[in-house]
C-alpha positions as CSV (number, residue, x, y, z in Angstrom):
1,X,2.2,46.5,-43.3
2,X,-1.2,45.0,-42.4
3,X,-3.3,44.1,-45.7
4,X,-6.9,44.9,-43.8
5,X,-8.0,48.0,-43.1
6,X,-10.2,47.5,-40.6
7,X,-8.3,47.7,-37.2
8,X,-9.3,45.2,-34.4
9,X,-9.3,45.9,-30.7
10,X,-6.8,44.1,-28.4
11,X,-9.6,42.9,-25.6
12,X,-9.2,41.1,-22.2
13,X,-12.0,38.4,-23.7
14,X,-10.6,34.7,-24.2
15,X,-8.9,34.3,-27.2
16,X,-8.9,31.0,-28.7
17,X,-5.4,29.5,-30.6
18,X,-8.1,28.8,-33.9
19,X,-8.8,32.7,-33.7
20,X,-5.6,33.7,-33.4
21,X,-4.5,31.7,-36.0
22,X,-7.2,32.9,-38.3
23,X,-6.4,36.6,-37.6
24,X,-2.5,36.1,-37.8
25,X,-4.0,34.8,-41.6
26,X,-6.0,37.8,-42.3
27,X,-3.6,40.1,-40.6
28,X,-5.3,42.9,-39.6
29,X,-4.0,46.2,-38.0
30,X,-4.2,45.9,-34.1
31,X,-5.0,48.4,-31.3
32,X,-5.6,48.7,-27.8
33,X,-9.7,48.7,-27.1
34,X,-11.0,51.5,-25.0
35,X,-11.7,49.1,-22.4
36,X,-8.4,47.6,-22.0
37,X,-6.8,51.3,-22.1
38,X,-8.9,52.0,-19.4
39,X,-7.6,49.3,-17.3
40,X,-4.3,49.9,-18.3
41,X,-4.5,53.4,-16.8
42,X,-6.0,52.7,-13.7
43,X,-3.5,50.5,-12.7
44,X,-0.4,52.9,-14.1
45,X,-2.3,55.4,-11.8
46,X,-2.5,53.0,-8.5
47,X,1.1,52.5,-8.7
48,X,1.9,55.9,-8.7
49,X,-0.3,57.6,-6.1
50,X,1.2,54.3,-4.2
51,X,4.6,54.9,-4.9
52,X,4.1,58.2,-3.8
53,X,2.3,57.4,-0.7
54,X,4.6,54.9,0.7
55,X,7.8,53.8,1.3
56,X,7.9,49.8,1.8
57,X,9.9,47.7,-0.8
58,X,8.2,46.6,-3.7
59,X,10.1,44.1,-5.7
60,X,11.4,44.9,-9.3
61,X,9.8,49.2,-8.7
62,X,11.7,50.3,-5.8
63,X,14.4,47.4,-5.5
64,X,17.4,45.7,-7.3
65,X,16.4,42.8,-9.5
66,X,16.9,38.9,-8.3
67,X,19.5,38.1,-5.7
68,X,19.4,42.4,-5.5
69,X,16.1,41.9,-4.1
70,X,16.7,43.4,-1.0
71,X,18.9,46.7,-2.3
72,X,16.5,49.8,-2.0
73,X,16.5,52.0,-4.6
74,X,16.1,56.5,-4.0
75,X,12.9,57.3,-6.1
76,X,15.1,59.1,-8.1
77,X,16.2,56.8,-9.7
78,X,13.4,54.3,-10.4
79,X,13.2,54.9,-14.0
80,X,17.2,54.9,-14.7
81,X,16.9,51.1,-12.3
82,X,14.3,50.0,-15.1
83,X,16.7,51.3,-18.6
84,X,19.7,49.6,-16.6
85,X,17.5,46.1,-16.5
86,X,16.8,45.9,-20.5
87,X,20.3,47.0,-21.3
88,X,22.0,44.6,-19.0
89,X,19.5,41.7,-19.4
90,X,19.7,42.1,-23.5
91,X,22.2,39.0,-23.8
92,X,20.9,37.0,-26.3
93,X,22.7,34.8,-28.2
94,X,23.3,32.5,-31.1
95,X,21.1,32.6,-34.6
96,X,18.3,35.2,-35.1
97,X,15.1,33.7,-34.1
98,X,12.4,33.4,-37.4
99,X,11.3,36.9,-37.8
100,X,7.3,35.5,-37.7
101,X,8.4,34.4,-33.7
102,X,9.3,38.3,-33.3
103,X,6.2,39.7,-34.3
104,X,4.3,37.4,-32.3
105,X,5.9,37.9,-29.4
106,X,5.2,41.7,-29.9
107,X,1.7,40.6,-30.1
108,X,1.7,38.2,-26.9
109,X,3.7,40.7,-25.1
110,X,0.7,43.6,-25.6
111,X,-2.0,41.1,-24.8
112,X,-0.4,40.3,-21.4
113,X,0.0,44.2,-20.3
114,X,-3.1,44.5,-21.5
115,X,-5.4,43.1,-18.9
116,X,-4.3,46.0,-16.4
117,X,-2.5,44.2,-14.1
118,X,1.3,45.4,-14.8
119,X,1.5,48.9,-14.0
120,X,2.4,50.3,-17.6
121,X,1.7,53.1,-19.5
122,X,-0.7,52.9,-22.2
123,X,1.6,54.2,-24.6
124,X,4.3,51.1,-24.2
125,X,1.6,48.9,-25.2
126,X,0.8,51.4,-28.0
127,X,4.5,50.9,-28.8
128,X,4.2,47.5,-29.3
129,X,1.0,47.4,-31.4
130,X,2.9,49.6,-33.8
131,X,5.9,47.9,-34.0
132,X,3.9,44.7,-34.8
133,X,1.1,46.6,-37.5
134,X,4.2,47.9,-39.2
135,X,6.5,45.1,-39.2
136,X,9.5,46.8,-37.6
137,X,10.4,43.3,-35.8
138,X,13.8,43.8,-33.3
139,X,16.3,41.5,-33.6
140,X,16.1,38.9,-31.2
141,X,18.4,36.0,-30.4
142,X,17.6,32.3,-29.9
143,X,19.7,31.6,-26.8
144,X,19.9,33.0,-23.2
145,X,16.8,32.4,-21.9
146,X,15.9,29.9,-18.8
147,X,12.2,29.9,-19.1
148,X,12.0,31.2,-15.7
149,X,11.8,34.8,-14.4
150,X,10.2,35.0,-17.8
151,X,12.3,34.9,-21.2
152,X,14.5,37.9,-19.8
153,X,16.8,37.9,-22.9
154,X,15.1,38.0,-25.7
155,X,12.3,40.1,-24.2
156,X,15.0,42.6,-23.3
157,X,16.0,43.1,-27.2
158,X,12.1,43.5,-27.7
159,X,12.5,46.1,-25.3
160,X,15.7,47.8,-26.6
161,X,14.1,48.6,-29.5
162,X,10.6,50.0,-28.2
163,X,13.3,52.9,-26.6
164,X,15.3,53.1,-29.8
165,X,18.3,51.2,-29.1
166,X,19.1,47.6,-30.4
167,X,18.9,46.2,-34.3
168,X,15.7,46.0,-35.8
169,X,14.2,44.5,-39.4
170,X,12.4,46.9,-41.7
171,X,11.8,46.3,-45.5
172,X,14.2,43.9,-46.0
173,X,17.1,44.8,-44.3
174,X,18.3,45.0,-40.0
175,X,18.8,48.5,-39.4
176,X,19.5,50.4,-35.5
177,X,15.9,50.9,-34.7
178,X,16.4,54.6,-33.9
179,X,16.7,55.4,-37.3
180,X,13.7,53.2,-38.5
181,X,12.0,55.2,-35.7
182,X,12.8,58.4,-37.0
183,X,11.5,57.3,-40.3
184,X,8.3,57.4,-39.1
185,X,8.7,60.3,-37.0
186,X,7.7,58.0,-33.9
187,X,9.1,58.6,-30.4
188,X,11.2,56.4,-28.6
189,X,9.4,55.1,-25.0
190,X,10.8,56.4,-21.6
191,X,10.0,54.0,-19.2
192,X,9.1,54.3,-16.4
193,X,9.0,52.6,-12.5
194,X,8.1,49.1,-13.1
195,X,7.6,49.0,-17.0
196,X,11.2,47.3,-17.3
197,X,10.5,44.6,-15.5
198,X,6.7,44.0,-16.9
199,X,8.4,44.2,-20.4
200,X,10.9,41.4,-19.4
201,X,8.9,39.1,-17.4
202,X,6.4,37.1,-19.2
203,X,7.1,34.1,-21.2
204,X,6.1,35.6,-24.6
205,X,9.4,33.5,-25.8
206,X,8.6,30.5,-25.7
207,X,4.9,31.3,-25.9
208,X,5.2,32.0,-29.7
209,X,7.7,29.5,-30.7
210,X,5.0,27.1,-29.7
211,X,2.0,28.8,-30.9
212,X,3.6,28.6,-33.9
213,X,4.5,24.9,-33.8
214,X,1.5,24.3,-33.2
215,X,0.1,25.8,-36.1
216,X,2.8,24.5,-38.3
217,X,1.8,21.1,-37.1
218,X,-1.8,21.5,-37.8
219,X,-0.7,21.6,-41.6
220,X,1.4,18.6,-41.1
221,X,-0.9,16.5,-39.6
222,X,-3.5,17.0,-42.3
223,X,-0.7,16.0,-45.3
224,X,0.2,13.1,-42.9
225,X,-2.8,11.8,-43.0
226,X,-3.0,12.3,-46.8
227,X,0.2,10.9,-47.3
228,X,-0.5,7.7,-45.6
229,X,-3.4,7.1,-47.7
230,X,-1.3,7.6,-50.5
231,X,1.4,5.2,-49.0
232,X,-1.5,2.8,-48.5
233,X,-2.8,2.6,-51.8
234,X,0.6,2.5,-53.5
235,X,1.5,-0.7,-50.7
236,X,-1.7,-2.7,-51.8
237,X,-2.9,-2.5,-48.2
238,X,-5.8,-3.4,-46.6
239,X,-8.9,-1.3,-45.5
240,X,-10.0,-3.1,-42.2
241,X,-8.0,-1.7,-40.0
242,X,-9.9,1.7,-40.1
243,X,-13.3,0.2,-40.2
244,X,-15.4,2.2,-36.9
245,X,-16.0,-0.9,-35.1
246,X,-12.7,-2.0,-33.8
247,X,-11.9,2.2,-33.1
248,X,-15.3,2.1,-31.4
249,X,-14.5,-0.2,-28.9
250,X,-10.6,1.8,-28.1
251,X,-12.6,4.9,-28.3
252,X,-9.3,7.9,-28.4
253,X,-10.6,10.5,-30.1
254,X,-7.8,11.3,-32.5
255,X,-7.7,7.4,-32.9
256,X,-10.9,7.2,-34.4
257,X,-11.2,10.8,-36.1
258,X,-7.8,9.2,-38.5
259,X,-9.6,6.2,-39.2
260,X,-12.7,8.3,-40.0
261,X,-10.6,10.1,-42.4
262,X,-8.6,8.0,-44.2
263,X,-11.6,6.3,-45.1
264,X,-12.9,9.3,-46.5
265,X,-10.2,10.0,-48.4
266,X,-10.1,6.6,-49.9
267,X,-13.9,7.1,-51.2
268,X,-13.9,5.7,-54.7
269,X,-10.6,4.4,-55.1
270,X,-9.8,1.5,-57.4
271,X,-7.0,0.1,-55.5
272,X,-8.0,0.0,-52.0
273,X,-11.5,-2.6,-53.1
274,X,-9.6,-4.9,-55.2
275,X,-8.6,-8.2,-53.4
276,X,-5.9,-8.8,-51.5
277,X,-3.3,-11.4,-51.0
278,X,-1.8,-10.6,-47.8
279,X,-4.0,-10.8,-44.5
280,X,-2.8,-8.0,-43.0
281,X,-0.2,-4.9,-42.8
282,X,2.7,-3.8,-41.6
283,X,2.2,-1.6,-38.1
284,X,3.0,1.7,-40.2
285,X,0.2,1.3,-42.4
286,X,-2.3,-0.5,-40.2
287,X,-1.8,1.3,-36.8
288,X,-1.9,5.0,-38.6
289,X,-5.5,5.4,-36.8
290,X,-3.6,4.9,-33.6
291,X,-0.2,6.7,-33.9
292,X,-1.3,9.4,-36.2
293,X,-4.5,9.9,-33.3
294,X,-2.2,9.8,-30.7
295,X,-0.4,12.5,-32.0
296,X,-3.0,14.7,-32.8
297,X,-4.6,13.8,-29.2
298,X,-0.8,15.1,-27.5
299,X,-1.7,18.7,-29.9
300,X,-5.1,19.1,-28.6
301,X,-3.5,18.6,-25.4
302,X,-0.7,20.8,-25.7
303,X,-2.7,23.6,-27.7
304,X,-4.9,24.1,-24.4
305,X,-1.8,24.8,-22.4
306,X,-1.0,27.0,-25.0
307,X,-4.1,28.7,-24.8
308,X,-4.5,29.1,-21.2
309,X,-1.0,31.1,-21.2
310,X,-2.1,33.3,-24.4
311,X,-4.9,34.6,-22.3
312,X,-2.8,34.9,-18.7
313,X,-0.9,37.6,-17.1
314,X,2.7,36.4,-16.9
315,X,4.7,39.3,-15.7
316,X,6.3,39.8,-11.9
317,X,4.8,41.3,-9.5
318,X,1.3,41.9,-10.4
319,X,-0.7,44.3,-9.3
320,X,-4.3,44.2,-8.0
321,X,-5.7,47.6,-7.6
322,X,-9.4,47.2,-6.4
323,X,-7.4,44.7,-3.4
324,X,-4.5,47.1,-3.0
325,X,-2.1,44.5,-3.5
326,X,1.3,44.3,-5.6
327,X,2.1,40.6,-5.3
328,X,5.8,39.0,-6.2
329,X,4.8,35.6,-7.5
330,X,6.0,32.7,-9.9
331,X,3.5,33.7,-13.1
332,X,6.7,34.2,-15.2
333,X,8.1,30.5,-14.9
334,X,7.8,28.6,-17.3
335,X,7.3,24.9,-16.5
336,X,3.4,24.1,-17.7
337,X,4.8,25.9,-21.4
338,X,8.0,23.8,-20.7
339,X,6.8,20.3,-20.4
340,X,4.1,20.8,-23.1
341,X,6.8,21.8,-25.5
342,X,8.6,19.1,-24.3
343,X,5.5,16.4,-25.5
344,X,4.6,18.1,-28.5
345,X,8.3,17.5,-29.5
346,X,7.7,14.2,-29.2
347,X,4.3,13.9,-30.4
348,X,5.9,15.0,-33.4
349,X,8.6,12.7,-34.1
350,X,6.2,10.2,-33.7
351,X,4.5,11.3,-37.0
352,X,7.9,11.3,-38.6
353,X,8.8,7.8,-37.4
354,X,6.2,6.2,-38.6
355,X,6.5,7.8,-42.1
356,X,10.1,6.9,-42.5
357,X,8.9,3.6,-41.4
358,X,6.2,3.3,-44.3
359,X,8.9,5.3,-46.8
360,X,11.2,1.8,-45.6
361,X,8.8,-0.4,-47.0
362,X,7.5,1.5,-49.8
363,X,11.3,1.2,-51.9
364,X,12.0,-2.8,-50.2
365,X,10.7,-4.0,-53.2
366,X,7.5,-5.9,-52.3
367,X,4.0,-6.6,-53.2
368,X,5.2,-5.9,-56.9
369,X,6.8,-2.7,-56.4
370,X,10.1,-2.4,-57.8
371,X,13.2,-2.1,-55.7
372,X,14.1,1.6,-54.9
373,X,10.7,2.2,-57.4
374,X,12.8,3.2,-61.0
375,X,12.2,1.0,-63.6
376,X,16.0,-0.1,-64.0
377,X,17.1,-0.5,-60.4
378,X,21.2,-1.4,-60.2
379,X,21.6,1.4,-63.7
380,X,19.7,3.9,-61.3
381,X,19.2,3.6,-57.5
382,X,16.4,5.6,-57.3
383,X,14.8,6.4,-53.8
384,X,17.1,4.4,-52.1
385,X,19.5,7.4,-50.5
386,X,16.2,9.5,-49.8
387,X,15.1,6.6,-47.0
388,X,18.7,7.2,-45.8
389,X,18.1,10.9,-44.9
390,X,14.6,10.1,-43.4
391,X,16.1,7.5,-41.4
392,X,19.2,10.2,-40.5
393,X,16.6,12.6,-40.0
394,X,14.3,10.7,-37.2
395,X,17.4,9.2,-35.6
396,X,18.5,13.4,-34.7
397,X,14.7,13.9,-33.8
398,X,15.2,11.0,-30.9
399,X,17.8,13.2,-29.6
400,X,16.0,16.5,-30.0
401,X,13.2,15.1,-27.9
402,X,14.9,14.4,-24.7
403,X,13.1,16.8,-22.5
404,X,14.7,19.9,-21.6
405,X,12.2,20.5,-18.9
406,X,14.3,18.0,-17.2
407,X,16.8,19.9,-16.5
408,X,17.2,23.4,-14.2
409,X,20.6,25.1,-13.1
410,X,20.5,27.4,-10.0
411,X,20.7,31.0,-11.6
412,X,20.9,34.7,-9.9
413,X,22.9,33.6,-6.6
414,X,20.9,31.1,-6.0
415,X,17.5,33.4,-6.0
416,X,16.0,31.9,-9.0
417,X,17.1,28.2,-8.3
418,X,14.6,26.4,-10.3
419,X,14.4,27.0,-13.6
420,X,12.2,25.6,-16.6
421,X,14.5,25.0,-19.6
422,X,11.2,26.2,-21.6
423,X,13.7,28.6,-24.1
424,X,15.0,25.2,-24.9
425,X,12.1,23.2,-25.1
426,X,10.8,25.8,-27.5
427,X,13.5,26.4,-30.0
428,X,14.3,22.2,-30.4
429,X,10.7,22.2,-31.1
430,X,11.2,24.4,-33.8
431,X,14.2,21.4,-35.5
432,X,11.9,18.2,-35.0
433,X,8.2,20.3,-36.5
434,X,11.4,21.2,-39.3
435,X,12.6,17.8,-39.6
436,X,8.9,16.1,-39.8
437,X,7.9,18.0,-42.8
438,X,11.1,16.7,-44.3
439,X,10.5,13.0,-43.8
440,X,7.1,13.9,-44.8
441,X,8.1,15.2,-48.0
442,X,10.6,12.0,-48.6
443,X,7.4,9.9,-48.4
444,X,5.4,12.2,-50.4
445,X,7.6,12.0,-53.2
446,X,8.1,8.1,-52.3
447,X,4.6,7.3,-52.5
448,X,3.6,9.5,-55.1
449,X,6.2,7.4,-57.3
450,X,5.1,4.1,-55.9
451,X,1.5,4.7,-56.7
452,X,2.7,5.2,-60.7
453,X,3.2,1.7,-61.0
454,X,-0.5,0.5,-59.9
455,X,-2.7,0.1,-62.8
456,X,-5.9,0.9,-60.8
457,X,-6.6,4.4,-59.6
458,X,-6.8,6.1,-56.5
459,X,-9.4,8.3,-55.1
460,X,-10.5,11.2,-57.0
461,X,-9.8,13.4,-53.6
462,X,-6.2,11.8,-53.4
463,X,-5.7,12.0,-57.4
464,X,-6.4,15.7,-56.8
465,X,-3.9,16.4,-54.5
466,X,-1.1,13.9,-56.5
467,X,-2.0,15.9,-59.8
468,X,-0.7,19.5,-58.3
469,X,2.2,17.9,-56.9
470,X,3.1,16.2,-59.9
471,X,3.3,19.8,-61.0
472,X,5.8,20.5,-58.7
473,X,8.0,17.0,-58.7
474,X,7.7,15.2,-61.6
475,X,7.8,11.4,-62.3
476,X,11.3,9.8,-61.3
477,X,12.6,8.4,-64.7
478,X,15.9,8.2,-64.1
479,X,18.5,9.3,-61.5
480,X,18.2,12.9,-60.8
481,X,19.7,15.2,-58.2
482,X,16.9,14.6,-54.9
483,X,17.9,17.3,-52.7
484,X,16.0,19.3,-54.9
485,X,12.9,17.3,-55.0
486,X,12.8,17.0,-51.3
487,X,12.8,21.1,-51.1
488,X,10.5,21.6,-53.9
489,X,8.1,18.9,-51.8
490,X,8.7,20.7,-48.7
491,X,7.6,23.9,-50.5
492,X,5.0,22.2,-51.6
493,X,3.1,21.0,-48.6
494,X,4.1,25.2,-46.8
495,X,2.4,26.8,-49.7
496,X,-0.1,24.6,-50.2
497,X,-3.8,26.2,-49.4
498,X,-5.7,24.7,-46.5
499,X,-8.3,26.8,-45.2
500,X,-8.2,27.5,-41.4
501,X,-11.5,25.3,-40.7
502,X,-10.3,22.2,-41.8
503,X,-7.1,22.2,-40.0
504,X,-9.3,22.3,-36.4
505,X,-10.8,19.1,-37.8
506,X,-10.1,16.5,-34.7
């Protein structure tokens, strides 16, 4: 149940991805604005009084869906055509999709009918808003979408469950969404002409799987950069490579905002002012301004694509009332979503490459670091199996980010014969975001013990951070089953408390 009492009105206005992310934080209850309704209801009534008035085909209302474009269908039967879509379109499957995907897209999916240009009924949206302010999330599958015609599966067992059919989760437990319905003495939707189709259509799918990657990377990126200067410190290396002047002339913004920041976060250490022996680093440690930026310049990028479509109509046709025209477009298809998936994928794997690389050098036993960093390496073998899952790890993420936006079958008789592979793009995003904060957490733990055997001190701002960690994975003595320290780490870095602000930092 939503922990704010204060509802907030679903509005046409621009939403940006930091608000979102701020109010899927504070979680308050949700409900249509007065404005929004209104515009909802003036379409709902165009399409009737047009339905009514004339008899020319309009895709998806009065016709047969994809290659059945051009079956007519007896008025009669219009609202029977649009129950027939969501039970025959609701052919998802594989693994459930994370039940935090499912409410968004319940969220995405009454933003885009929202705007008054679908032809629904105020009360499906309604439907929606409860279903997502009470957490009755439908089960919904991770494969059978093709990005393209919209994410017609797994919108389809959205949809089953808004009429009281389908699985859904309530308190714990998937239950037929009928009886979770009748729990709360709520009615079931009817549809109606066209609501099928505006329910299906839209790319609300993939939408949210990326909305949320993004967000989940946002975390990431601000441990990776605090887990470099960790890895830094505990590798003896050198400060010159984020001094402003070299960054100044290559000016990349995410470039120069890491250097800025790792220099902060090395403010008063001990370690990184005392002299050095080697002239310079390794790339890992002295290009982190410029692979680390890169990265976080490919999120900015992607997070306005991202943006665009969280505040777009995406359904098929839309509906223009003040022009009087119902247009059968493209808005559902998924290729801009579909390549910047495809990119953030790889910005990602980036990050985790180049920590596995630093992890690598970190246990090789230089610059007076022990091998494998125990004490007794050969009795104990330390850290050394930990690299070899980080390495295993970024080796599957190279593989994860070949673009599936490069690939489309012919589908629906050859109607809908490009499609975007976006579904796809989405949910292997969701795997290499999964597998960074692993090989994050492998050189968290990695540099975190490294740093134990330097006998100046870091910065207070990094000693911080290492001292609530250390309350979580403790000093490596000797052998000890690592599996568990790489989930408590993971665990770690989910739970730990950022506020919202300071992850929009670049």
């Amino acid at each position: 149940m939503s922990n704010i009492k204060n509802p907030l009105d679903l509005r046409a206005e621009h939403l940006s991805l930091k608000s979102l992310h701020r109010l899927l934080d504070q979680n308050p209850e949700i409900r249509l604005s007065a404005e929004s309704k209104a515009k909802v209801e003036a379409c709902r009534k165009y399409l009737n009084e047009k339905l009514e008035r004339e008899e020319a085909p309009i895709y998806g209302i009065n016709t047969g869906f994809g290659s059945l474009c051009n079956v007519a269908i007896e008025g009669k039967d219009l609202e029977r055509l649009q129950v027939n879509l969501v039970r025959s379109h609701a052919c998802g499957s594989g693994p459930r999709i994370d039940l935090g995907h499912v409410r968004l897209m319940l969220l995405l999916k009454a933003r885009g009918l929202s705007y008054g240009h679908s032809g629904v009924d105020p009360k499906t949206i309604d439907q929606l808003l409860f279903f997502y302010n009470n957490e009755i999330l439908p089960e919904v599958f991770e494969q059978g979408s093709l990005g393209a015609s919209g994410d017609l599966a797994p919108l389809a067992h959205i949809s089953l469950a808004l009429m009281g059919e389908g699985s859904v989760y309530h308190n714990g437990e998937y239950r037929p969404a009928n009886e979770v319905l009748a729990q709360f003495k709520r009615e079931a939707i009817t549809l109606q002409s066209k609501e099928g189709i505006a329910l299906l259509n839209g790319t609300q799918f993939m939408l949210s799987l990326g909305i949320n990657a993004s967000f989940k990377l946002r975390k990431l990126a601000w441990f990776a950069d605090r887990i470099a200067a960790i890895s830094l410190e505990a590798f003896d290396g050198r400060p010159e490579p984020f001094d402003h002047l070299i960054h100044d002339v290559r000016p990349h913004s995410g470039q120069s905002q890491t250097a800025r920041q790792i220099l902060q976060l090395l403010e008063g250490s001990e370690l990184i002012g005392r002299t050095k022996t080697h002239v310079q680093d390794p790339y890992s440690f002295r290009c982190i301004p410029q692979v680390h930026g890169a990265s976080k310049d490919t999120l900015n990028y992607v997070e306005g694509v991202l943006e665009t479509e969280l505040n777009s109509v995406t359904d098929n046709p839309t509906i223009f009332p003040e022009e009087d025209k119902i247009i059968s477009g493209g808005n559902f298809h998924g290729q801009p979503l579909a390549m910047a998936l495809d990119y953030l994928a790889l910005a990602a794997a980036e990050w985790a490459n180049i920590s596995e690389r630093r992890t690598y050098l970190l246990i090789s036993g230089q610059r007076d670091l022990p091998a494998f960093l125990v004490a007794k390496p050969g009795l104990n073998s330390g850290l050394m199996i930990t690299q070899y899952t980080a390495a295993s790890v970024v080796s599957q993420n190279k593989q994860l980010c070949t673009p599936a936006s490069a690939d489309s079958i012919v589908s629906s008789n050859g109607q809908e014969d490009h499609v975007s592979m976006g579904a796809n793009a989405a949910t292997k995003l969701q795997k290499v975001v999964d597998n960074l904060l692993t090989v994050l957490a492998i050189e968290l733990i990695t540099a975190s013990q490294a740093l134990f055997f330097r006998k100046e001190k870091t910065s207070p701002e990094l000693q911080s951070l290492l001292a609530a960690f250390r309350n979580e994975v403790p000093f490596i003595d000797d052998d000890r089953i690592l599996n568990i320290d790489i989930q408590k780490a993971r665990d770690f870095m989910l739970n730990y408390k950022v506020e919202t602000e300071l992850l929009y930092d670049f």
